[in-house]
N, CA, C and O atoms as CSV, one atom per row, in Angstrom:
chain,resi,resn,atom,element,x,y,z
A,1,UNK,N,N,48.262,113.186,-88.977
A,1,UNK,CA,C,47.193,114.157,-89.085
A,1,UNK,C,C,47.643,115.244,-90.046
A,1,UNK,O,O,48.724,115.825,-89.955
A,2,UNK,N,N,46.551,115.511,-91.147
A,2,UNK,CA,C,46.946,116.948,-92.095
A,2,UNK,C,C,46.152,117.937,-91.926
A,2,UNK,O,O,44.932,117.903,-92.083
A,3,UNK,N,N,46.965,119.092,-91.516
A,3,UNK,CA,C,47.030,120.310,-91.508
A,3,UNK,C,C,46.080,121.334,-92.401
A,3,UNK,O,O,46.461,122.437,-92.012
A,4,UNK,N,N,45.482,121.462,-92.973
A,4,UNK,CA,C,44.851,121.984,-94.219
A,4,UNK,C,C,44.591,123.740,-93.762
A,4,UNK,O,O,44.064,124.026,-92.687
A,5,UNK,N,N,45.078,124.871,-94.822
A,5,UNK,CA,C,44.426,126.088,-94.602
A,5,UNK,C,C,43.531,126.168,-95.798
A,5,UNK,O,O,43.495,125.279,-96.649
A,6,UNK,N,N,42.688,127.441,-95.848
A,6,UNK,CA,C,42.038,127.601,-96.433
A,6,UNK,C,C,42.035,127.138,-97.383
A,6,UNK,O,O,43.178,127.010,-97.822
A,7,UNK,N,N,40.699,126.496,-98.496
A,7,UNK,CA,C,40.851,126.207,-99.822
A,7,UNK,C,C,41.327,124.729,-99.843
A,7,UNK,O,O,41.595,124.171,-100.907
A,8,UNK,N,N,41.395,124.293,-98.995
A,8,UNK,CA,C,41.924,122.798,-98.701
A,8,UNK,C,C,43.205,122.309,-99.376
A,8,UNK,O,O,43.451,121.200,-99.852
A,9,UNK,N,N,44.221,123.786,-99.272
A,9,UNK,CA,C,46.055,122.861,-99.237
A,9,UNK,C,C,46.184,122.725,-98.266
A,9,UNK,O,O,45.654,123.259,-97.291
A,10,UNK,N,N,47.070,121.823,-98.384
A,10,UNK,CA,C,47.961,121.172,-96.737
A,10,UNK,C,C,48.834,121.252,-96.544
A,10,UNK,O,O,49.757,120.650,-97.092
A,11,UNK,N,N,48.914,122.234,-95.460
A,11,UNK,CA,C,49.982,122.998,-95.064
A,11,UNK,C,C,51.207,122.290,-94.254
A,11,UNK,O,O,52.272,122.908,-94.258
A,12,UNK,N,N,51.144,120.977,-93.519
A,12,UNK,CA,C,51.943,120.388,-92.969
A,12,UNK,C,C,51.076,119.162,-92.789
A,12,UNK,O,O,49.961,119.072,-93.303
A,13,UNK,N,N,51.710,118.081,-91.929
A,13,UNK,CA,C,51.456,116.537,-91.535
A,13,UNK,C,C,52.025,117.029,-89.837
A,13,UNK,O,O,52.974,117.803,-89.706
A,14,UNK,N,N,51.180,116.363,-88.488
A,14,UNK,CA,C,51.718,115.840,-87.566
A,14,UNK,C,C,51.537,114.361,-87.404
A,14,UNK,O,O,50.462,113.771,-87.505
A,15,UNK,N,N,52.851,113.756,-87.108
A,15,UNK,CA,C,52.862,112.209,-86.938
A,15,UNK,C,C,51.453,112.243,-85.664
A,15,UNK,O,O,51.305,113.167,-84.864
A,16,UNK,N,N,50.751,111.288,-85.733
A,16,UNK,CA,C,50.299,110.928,-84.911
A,16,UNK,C,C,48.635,109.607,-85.708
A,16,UNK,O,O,48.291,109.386,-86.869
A,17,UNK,N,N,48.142,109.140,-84.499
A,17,UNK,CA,C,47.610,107.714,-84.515
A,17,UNK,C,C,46.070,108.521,-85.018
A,17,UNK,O,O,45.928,109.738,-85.135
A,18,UNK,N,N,45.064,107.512,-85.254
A,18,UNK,CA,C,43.722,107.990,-85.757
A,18,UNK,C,C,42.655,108.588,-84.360
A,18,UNK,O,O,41.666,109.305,-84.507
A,19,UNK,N,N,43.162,108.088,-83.112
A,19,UNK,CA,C,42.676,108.286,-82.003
A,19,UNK,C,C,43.323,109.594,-81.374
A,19,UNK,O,O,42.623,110.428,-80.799
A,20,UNK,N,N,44.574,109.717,-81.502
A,20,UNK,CA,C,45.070,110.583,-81.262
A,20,UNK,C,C,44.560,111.755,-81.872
A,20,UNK,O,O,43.987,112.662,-81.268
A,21,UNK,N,N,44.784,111.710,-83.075
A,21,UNK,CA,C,44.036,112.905,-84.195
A,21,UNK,C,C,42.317,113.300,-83.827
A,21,UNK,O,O,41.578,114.276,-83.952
A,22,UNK,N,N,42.270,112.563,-83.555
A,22,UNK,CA,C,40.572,112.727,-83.095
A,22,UNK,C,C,40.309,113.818,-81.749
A,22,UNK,O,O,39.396,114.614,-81.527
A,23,UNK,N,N,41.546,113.458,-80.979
A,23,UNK,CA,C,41.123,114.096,-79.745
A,23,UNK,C,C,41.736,115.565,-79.812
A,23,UNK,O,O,41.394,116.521,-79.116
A,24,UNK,N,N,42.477,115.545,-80.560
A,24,UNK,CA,C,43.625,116.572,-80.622
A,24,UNK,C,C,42.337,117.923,-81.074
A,24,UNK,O,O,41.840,118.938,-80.587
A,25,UNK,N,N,42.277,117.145,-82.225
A,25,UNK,CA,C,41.061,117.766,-83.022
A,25,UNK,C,C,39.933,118.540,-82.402
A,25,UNK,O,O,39.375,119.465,-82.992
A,26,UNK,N,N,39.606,118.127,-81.171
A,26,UNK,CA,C,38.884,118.780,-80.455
A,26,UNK,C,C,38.896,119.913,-79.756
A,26,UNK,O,O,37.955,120.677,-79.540
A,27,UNK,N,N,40.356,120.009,-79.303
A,27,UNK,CA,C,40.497,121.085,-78.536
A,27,UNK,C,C,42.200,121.842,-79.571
A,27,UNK,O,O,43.234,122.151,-78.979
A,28,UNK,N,N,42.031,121.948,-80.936
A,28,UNK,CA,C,43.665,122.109,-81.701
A,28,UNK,C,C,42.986,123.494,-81.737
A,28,UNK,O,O,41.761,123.614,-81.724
A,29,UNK,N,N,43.932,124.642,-81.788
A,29,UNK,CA,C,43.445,125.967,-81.836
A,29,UNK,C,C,44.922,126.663,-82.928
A,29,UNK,O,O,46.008,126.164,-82.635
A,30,UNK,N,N,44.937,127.533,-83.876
A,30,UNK,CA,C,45.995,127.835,-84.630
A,30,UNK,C,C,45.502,128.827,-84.482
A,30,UNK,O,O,44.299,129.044,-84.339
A,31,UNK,N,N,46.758,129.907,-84.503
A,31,UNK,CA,C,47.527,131.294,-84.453
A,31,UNK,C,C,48.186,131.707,-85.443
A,31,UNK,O,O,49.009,130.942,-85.947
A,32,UNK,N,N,48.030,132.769,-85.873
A,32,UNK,CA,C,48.964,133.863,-86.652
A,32,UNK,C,C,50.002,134.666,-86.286
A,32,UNK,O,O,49.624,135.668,-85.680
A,33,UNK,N,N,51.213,134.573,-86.447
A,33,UNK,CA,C,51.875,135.195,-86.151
A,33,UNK,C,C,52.089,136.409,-87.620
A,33,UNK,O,O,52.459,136.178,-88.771
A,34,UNK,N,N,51.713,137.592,-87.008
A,34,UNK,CA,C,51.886,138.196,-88.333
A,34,UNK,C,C,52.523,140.063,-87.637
A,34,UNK,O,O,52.496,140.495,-86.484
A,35,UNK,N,N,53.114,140.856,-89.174
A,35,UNK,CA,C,53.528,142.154,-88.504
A,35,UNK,C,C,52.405,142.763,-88.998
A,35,UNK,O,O,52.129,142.583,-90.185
A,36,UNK,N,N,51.589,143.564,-88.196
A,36,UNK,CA,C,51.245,144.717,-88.691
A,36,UNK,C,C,51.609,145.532,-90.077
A,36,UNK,O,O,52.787,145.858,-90.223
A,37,UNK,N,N,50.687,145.868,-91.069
A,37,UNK,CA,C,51.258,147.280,-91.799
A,37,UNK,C,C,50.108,148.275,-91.939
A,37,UNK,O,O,48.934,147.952,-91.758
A,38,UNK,N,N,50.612,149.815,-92.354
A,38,UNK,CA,C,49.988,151.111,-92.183
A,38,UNK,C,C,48.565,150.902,-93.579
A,38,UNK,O,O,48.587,150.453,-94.725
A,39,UNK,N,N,47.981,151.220,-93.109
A,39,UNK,CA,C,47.139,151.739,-91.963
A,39,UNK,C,C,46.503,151.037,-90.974
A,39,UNK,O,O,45.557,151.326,-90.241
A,40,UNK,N,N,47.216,150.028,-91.090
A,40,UNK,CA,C,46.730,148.948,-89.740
A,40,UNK,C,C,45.246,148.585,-89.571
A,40,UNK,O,O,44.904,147.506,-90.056
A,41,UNK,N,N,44.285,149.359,-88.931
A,41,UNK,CA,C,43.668,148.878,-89.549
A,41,UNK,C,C,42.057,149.528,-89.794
A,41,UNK,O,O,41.576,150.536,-89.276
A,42,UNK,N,N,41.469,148.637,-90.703
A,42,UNK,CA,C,40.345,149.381,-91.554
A,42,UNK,C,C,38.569,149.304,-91.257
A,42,UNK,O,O,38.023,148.211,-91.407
A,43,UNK,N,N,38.190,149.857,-91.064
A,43,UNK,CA,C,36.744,149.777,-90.208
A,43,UNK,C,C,35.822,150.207,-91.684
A,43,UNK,O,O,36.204,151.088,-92.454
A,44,UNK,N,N,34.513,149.371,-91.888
A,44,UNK,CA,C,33.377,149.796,-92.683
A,44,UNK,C,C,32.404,149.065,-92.876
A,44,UNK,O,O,32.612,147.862,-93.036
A,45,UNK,N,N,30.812,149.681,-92.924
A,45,UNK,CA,C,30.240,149.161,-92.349
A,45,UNK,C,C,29.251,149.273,-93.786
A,45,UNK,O,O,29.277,150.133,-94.667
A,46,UNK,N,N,28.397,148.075,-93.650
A,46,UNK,CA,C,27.674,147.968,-95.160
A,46,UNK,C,C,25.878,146.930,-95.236
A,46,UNK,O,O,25.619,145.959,-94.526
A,47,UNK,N,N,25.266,147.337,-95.931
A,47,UNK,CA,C,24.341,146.944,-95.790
A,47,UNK,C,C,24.139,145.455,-96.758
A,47,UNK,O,O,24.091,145.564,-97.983
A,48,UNK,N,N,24.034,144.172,-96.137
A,48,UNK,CA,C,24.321,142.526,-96.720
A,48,UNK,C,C,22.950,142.663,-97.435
A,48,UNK,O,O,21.899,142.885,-96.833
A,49,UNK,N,N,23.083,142.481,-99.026
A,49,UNK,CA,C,21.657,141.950,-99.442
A,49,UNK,C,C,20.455,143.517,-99.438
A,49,UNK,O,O,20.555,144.681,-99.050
A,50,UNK,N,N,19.681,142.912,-99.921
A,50,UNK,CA,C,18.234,144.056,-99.503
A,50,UNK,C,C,17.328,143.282,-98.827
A,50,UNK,O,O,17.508,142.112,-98.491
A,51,UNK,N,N,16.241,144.025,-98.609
A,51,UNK,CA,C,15.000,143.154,-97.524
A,51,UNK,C,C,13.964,142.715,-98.640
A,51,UNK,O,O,14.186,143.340,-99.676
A,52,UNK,N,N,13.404,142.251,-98.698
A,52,UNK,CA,C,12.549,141.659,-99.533
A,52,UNK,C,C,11.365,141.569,-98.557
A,52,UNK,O,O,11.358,141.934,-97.381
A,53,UNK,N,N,10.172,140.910,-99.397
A,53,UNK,CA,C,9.046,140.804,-98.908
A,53,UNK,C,C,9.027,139.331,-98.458
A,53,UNK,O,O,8.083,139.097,-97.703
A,54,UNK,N,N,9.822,138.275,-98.722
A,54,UNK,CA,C,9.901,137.286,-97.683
A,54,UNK,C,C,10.797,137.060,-96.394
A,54,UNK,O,O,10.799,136.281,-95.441
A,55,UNK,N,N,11.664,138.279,-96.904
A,55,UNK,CA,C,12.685,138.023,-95.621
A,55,UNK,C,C,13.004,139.927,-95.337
A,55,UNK,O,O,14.020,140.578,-95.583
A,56,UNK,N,N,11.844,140.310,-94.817
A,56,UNK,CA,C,12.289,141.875,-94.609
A,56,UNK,C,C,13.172,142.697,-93.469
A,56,UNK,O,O,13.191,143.844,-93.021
A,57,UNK,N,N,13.911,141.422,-93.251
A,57,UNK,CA,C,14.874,142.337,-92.224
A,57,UNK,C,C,16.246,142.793,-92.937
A,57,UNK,O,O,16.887,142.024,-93.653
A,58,UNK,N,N,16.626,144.104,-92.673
A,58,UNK,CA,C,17.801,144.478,-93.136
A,58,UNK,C,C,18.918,144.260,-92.052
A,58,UNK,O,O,18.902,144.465,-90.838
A,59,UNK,N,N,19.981,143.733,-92.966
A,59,UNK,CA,C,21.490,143.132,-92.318
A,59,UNK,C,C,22.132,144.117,-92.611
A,59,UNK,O,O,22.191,144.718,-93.684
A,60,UNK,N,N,22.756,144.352,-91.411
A,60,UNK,CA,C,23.995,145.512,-92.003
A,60,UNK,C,C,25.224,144.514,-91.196
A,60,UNK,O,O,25.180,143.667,-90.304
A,61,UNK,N,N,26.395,145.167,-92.101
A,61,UNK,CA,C,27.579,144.400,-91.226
A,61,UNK,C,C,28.642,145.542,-91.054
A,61,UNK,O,O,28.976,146.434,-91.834
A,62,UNK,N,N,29.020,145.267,-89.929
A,62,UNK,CA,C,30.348,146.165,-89.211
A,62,UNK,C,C,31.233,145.186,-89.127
A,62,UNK,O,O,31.088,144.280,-88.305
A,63,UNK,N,N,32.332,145.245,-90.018
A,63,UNK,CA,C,33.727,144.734,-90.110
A,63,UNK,C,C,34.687,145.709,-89.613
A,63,UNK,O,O,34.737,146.936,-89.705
A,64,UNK,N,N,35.727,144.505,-88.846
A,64,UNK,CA,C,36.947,145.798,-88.692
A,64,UNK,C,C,38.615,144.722,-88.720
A,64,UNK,O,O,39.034,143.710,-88.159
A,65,UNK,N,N,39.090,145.687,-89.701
A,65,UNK,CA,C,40.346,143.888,-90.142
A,65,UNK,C,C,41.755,144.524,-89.750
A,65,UNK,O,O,42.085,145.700,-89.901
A,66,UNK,N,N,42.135,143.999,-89.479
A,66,UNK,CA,C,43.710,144.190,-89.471
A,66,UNK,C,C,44.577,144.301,-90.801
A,66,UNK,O,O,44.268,143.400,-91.581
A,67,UNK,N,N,45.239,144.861,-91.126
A,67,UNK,CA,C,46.075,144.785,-92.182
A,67,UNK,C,C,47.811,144.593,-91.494
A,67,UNK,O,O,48.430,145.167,-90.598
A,68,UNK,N,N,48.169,143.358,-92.565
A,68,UNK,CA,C,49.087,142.894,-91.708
A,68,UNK,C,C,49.300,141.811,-93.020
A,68,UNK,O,O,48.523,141.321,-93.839
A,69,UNK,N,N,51.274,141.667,-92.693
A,69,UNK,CA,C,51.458,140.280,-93.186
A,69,UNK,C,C,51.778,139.335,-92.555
A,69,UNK,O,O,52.689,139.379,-91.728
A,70,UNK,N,N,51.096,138.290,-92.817
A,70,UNK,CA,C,51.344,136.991,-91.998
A,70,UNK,C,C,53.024,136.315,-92.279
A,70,UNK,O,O,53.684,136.236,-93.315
A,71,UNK,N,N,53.352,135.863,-90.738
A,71,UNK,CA,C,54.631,135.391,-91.043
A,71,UNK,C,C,54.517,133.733,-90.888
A,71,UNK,O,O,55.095,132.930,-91.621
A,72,UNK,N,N,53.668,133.412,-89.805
A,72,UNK,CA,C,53.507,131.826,-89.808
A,72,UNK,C,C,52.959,131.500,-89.197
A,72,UNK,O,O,52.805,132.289,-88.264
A,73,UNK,N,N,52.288,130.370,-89.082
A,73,UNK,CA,C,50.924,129.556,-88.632
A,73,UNK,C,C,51.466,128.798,-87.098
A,73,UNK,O,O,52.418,128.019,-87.148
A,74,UNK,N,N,50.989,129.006,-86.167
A,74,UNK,CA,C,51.086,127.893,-85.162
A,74,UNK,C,C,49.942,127.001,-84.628
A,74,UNK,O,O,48.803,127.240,-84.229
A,75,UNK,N,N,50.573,126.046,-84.752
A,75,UNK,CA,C,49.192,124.854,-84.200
A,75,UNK,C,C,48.943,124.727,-82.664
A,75,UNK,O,O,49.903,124.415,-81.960
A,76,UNK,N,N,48.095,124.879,-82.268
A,76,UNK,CA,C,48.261,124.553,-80.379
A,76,UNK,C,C,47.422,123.603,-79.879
A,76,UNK,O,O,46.301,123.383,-80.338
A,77,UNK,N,N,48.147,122.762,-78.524
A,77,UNK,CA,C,46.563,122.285,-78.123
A,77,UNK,C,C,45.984,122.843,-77.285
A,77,UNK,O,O,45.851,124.067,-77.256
A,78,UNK,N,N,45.431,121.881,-76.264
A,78,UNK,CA,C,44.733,122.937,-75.928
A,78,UNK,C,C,44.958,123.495,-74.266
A,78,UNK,O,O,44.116,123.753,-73.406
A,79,UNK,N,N,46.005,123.537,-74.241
A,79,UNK,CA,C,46.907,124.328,-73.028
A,79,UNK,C,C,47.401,125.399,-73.903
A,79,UNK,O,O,47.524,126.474,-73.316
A,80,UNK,N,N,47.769,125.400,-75.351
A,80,UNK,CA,C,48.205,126.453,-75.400
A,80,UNK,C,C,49.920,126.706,-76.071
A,80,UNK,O,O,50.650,127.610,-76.476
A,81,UNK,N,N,49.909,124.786,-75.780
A,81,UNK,CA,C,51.574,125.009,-75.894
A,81,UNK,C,C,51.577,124.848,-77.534
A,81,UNK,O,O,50.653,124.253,-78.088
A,82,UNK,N,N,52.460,125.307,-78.131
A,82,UNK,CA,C,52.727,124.796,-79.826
A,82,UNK,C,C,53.061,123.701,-79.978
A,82,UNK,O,O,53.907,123.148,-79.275
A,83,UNK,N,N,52.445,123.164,-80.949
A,83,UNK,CA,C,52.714,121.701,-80.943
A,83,UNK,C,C,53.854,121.803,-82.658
A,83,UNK,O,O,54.840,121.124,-82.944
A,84,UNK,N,N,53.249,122.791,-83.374
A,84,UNK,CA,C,54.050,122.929,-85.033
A,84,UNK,C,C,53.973,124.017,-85.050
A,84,UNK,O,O,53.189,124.618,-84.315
A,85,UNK,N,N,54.848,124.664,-85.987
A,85,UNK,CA,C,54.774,125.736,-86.975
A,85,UNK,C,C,54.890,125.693,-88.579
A,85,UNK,O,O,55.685,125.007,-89.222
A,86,UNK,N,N,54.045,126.466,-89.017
A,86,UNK,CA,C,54.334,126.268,-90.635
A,86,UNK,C,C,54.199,127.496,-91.283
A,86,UNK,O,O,53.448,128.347,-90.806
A,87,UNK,N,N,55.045,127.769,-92.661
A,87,UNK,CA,C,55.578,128.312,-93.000
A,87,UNK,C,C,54.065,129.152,-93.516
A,87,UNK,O,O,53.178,128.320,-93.322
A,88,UNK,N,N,53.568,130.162,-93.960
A,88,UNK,CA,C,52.395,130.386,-95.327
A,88,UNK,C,C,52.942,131.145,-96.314
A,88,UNK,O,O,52.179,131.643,-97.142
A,89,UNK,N,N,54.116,131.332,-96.390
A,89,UNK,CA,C,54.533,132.106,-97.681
A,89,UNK,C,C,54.988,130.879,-98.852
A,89,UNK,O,O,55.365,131.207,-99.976
């Protein structure tokens, strides 16, 4: 089974069968392990698009992100336990 992050590189391979991969797949959940940095983190809120006369509802969006560098990816199933880790630098 391959691993893929964003943008479709592949970040690692776990050995395993086509059935296996299938089920895994269902319940696989990945984690960040990352540190925090200042100002940690950043809140702002913005209006998506304008309203128009076919679609006149206005979207606003409230984001709020962490600032932080990532140190490495963990794969889990779905108890929770790690099954891999991989590197993202």
């Amino acid at each position: 089974m391959k691993i893929y992050f964003p943008g479709n590189s592949i970040i690692g391979e776990i050995p395993m069968n086509a059935d296996e991969a299938r089920k895994f797949k269902l319940e696989a959940k990945i984690a960040f392990v990352v540190v925090p940095k200042p100002p940690y983190i950043v809140k702002a809120s913005f209006q998506q698009g304008k309203p128009t006369i076919r679609n006149p509802r206005e979207i606003r969006v409230d984001a709020t992100v962490l600032i932080a560098d990532i140190q490495c990816a963990l794969l889990m199933n779905g108890n929770d336990t790690v099954v891999a880790a991989f590197e993202t630098r």
